[in-house]
C-alpha positions in Angstrom: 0.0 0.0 0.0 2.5 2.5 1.2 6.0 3.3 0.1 8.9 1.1 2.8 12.2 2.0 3.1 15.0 -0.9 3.0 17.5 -1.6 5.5 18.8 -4.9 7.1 17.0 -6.5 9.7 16.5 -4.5 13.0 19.2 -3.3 14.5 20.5 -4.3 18.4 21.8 -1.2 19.0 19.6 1.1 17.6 19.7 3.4 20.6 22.7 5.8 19.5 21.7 5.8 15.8 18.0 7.7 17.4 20.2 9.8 19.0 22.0 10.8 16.2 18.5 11.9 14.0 17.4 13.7 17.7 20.4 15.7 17.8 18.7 17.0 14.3 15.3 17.1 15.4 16.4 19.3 18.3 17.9 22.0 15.5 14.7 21.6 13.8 12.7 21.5 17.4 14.5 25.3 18.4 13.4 26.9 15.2 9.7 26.1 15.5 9.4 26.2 19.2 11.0 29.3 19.8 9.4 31.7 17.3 6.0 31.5 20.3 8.9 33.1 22.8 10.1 35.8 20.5 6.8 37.1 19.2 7.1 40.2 21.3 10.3 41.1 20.6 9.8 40.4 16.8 6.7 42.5 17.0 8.6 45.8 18.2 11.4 45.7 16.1 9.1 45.0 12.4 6.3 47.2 13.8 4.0 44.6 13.6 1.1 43.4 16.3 1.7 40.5 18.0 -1.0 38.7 16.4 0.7 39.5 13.1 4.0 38.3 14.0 2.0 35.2 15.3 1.6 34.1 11.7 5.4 33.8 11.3 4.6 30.4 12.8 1.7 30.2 10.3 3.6 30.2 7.6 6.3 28.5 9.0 3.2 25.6 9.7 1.8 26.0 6.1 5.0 25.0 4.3 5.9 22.3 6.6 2.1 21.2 5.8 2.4 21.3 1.9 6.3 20.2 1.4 6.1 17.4 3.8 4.3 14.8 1.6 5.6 16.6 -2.1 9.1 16.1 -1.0 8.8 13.1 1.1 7.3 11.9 -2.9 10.1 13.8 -4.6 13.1 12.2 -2.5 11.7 8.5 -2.3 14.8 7.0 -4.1 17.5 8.8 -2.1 19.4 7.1 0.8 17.7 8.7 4.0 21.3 10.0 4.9 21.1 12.4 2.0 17.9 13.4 2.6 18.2 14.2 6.0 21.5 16.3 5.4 19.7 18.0 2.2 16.9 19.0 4.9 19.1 20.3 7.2 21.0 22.5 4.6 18.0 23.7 3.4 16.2 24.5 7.0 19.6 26.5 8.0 19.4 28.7 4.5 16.1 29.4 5.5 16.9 30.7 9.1 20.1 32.3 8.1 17.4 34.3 5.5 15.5 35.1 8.8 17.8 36.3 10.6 19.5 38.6 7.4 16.2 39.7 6.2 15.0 43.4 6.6 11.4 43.5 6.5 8.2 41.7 7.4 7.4 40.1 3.7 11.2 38.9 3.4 11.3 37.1 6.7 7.6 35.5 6.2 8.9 34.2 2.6 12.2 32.6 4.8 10.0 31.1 7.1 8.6 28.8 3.6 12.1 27.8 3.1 12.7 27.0 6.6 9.7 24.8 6.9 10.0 23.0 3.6 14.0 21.6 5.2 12.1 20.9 8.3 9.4 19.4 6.8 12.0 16.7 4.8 14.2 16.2 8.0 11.3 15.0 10.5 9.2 12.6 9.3 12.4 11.1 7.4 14.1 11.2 11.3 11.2 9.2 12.7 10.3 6.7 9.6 13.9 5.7 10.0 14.5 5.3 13.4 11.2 3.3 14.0 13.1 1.2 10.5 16.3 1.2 12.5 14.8 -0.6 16.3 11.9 -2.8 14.2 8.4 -3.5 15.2 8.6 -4.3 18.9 10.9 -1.2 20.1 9.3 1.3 17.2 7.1 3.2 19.8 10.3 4.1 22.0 12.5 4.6 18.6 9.8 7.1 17.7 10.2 8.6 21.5 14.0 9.2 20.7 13.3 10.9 18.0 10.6 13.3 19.4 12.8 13.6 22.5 14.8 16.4 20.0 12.0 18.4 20.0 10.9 18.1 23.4 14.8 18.8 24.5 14.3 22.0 22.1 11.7 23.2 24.4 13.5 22.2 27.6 16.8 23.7 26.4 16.9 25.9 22.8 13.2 27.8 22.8 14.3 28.7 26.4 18.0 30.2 25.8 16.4 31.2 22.5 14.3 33.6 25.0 16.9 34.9 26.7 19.3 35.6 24.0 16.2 37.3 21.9 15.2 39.5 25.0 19.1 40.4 26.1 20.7 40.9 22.5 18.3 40.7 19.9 16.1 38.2 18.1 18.0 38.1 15.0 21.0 36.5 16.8 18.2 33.5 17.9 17.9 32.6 14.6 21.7 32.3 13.5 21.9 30.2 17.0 19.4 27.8 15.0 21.0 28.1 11.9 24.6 27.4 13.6 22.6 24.2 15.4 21.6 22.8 12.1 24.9 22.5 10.4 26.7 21.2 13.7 24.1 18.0 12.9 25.0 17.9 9.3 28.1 16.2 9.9 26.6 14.3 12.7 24.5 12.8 10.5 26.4 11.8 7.4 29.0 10.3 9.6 26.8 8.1 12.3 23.9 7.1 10.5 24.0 3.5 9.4 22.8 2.7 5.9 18.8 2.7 4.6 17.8 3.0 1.3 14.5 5.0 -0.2 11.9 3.0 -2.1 12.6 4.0 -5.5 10.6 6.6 -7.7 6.8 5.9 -7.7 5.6 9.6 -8.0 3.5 11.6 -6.0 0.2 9.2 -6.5 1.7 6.0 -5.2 3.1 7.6 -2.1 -0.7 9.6 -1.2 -1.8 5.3 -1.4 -1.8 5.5 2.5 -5.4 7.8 2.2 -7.3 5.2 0.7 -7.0 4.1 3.9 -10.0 5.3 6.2 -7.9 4.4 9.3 -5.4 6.6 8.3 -7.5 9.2 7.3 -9.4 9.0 11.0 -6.0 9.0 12.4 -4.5 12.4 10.6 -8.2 14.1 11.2 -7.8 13.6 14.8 -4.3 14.9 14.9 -5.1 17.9 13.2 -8.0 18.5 15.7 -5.7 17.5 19.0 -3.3 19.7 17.7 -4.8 23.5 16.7 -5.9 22.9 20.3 -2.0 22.0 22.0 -0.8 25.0 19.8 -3.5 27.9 20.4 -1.8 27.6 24.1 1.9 27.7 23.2 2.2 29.6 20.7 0.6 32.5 22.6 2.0 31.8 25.8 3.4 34.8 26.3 -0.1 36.5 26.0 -1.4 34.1 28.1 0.3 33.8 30.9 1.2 37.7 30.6 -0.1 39.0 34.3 2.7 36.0 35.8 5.3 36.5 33.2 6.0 39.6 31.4 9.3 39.7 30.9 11.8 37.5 28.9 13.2 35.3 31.7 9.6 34.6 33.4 8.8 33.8 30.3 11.7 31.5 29.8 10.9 30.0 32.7 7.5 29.1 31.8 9.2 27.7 28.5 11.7 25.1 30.0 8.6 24.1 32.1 6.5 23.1 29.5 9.5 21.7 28.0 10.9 19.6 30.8 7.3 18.1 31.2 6.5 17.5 27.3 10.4 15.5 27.5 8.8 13.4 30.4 5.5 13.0 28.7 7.2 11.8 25.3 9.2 9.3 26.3 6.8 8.2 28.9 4.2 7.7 26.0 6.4 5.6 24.1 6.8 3.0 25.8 3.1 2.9 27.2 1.9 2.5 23.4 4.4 -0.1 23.0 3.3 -1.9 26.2 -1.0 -1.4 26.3 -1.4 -0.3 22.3 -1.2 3.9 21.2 -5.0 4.5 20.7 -5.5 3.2 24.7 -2.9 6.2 25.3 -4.3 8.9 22.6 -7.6 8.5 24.3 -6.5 8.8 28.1 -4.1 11.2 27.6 -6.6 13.7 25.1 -9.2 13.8 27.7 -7.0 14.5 30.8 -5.4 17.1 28.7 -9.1 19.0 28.1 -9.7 19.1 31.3 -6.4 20.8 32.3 -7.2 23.2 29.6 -9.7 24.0 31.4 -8.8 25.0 34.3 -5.3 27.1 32.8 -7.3 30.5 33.7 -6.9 29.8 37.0 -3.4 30.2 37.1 -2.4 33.2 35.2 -1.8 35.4 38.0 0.9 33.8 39.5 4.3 32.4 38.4 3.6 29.6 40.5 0.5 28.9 39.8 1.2 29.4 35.9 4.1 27.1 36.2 2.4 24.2 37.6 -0.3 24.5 34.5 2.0 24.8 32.4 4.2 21.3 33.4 0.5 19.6 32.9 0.5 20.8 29.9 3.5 20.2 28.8 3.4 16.6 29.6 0.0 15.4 28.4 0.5 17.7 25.1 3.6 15.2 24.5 2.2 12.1 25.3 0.4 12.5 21.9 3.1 12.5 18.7 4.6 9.2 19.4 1.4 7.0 20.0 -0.2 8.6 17.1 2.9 8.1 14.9 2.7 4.6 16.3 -0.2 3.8 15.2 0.1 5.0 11.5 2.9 2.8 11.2 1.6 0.3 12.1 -2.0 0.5 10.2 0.4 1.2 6.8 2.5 -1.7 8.0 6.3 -2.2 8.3 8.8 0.2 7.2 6.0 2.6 5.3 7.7 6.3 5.1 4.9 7.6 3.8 2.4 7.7 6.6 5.0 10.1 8.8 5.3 12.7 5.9 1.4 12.6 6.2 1.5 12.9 9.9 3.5 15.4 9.9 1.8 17.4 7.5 -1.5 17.5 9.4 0.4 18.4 12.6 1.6 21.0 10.7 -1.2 22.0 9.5 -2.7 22.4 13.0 0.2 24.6 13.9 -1.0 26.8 11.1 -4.5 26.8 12.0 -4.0 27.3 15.2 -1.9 29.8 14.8 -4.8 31.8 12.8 -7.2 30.2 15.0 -5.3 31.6 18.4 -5.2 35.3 16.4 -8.8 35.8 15.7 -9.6 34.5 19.2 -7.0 36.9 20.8 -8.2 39.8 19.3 -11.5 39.4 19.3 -12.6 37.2 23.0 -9.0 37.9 24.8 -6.2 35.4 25.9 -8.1 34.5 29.4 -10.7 32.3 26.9 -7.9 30.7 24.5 -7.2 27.7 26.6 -11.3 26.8 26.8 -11.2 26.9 23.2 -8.0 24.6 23.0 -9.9 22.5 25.3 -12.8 21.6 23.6 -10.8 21.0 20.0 -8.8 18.3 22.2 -12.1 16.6 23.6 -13.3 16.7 20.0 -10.1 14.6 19.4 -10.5 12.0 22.0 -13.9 11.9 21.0 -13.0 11.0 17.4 -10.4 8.9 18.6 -13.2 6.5 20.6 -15.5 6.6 18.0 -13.1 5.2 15.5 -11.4 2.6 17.8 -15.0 0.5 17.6 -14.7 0.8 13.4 -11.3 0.3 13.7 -9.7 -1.9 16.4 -6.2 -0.9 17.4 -3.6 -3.4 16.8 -2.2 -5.3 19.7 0.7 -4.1 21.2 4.2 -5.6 20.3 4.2 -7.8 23.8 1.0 -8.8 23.7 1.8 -10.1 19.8 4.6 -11.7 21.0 3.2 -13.8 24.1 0.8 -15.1 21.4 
């Protein structure tokens, strides 16, 4: 059904080779996460709202939306290693545009080139590692990988804070660039051999949406996540009466970050062990509740810190059981279905980028997390009503006992 990528049989020591792709994924991680920290700052210096310099990550969203599966198509008969070092270069021309450009239009046309590297780099990063550890380790493989990004919360979209709010937030974005090109070589010299599937054009790769499990599966990401984003990326507007400076702000940053790193890795290995649409369901309704109650702690640093941990951790318990699950519906090795999943996460950054904007301007921050909480019900909602169509497969333990 879906395009596979070849390697040899699962590796033992797949561990270090993850590693390797999260040390790129946290490059890629910086530059989407910390854009939500340097809105303010990026809205002074272009003269621009903050709800306009909110779309930076709109943009940034849209590309990564459209490029992920046209590329993903476009590079199918390349050696992963080549695409994932293309990606890079591309994702640090893009922020190195950023960070040179003078004017509003100029940086919003980098942000396309920006997302289009990340776009190739992160669904490649997590189809291969899951390739890499094989069926019964592919949930905490997928972990690893998302562990980049979650470490780019706990460690880049923080410093990325700081150095925005004491120098400037041009100098951010050649940090990211500098970050990408450190993984380059990384990369090209630790990755083991795996191979693309060959050239089948843009049709045989968008096989995986003929599948009505799939398409349940990327509908309800898309949903889950426009409502985890309307919360982060205006956090700063948000949690403004507790944190309205830089390094509050920061601090509420390495928070959520610290708790999403938990959450991931946490999530992994629960799909692995009780199946990912078990988790997706738990974890989604939990997280609308918390939603909920985020007003409640706006006016204190403590109080915002503590919702912001539960965020943090239930908003990354998500990506890998989802990813999970595609994998496994498109069976083994299939590339595809993670271009496609991260394309409607994407997406849902964009939407909810737009989303968050008309909702801050028109009902006021205080209200954004209610409506984040009611698209993430929405989602476990979906998510129920699908798992009776659609059983989930059993997890890897469970297969093997049998």
């Amino acid at each position: 059904m879906a395009s596979t990528l070849h390697t040899d049989p699962p590796l033992t020591r797949w561990r270090p080779h993850a590693a390797v792709l999260a040390f790129g994924a946290f490059a890629v991680g910086t530059d989407g996460f910390v854009v939500a920290g340097l809105l303010p700052p990026i809205s002074a210096s272009l003269h621009v709202s903050v709800a306009a310099a909110g779309q930076l990550v709109t943009v940034f969203a849209i590309a990564y939306a459209v490029f992920a599966p046209v590329l993903a198509a476009l590079t199918a008969s390349w050696p992963r290693r080549r695409v994932l070092v293309t990606a890079l270069t591309v994702f640090a021309v893009g922020n190195a545009v950023t960070a040179l450009a003078p004017g509003f239009g100029p940086i919003l046309a980098s942000r396309v080139i920006a997302g289009a590297g990340a776009a190739m780099f992160t669904a490649t990063a997590s189809a291969t590692a899951a390739m890499l550890a094989g069926e019964r380790e592919r949930g905490r493989a997928i972990s690893i990988v998302m562990l980049g990004m979650t470490s780019s919360l706990v460690l880049g979209a923080p410093l990325g804070t700081v150095i925005g709010g004491l120098l400037n937030w041009r100098v951010t974005m050649w940090v990211v660039t500098a970050l990408a090109l450190l993984a380059v070589p990384a990369i090209a010299w630790r990755l083991p051999p795996v191979h693309g599937s060959g050239n089948r054009g843009l049709r045989a790769f968008l096989a995986p949406l003929r599948d009505r499990r799939i398409i349940a599966v990327l509908a309800t990401t898309v949903v889950a996540f426009v409502g985890i984003y309307i919360p982060y990326t205006y956090i700063s507007e948000i949690f403004a009466p507790a944190a309205s400076g830089g390094s509050t702000l920061a601090v509420l940053l390495l928070a959520f970050g610290l708790a999403g790193t938990a959450g991931n890795l946490t999530a992994g290995r629960l799909a692995d062990r009780y199946g990912p649409r078990r988790v997706i369901i738990v974890v989604t309704l939990t997280l609308a509740a918390a939603f909920v109650l985020i007003p409640l702690g706006r006016d204190t640093l403590a109080a915002a810190v503590v919702a912001v941990v539960v965020a943090g951790f239930l908003s990354f318990s998500i990506t890998a059981p989802q990813q999970h699950l595609m994998i496994t519906m498109a069976g083994p090795g299939s590339g595809m279905v993670t271009s496609l999943y991260q394309s409607a996460l994407y997406l849902a950054v964009s939407l909810s980028g737009a989303l968050g904007a008309f909702g801050l301007e028109w009902q006021g921050a205080a209200r954004l997390p209610w409506l984040a909480a009611l698209l993430v019900l929405a989602a476990a909602v979906l998510t129920a009503v699908t798992a009776r169509r659609s059983p989930s497969p059993l997890p890897a333990e469970a297969r093997g006992r049998g």
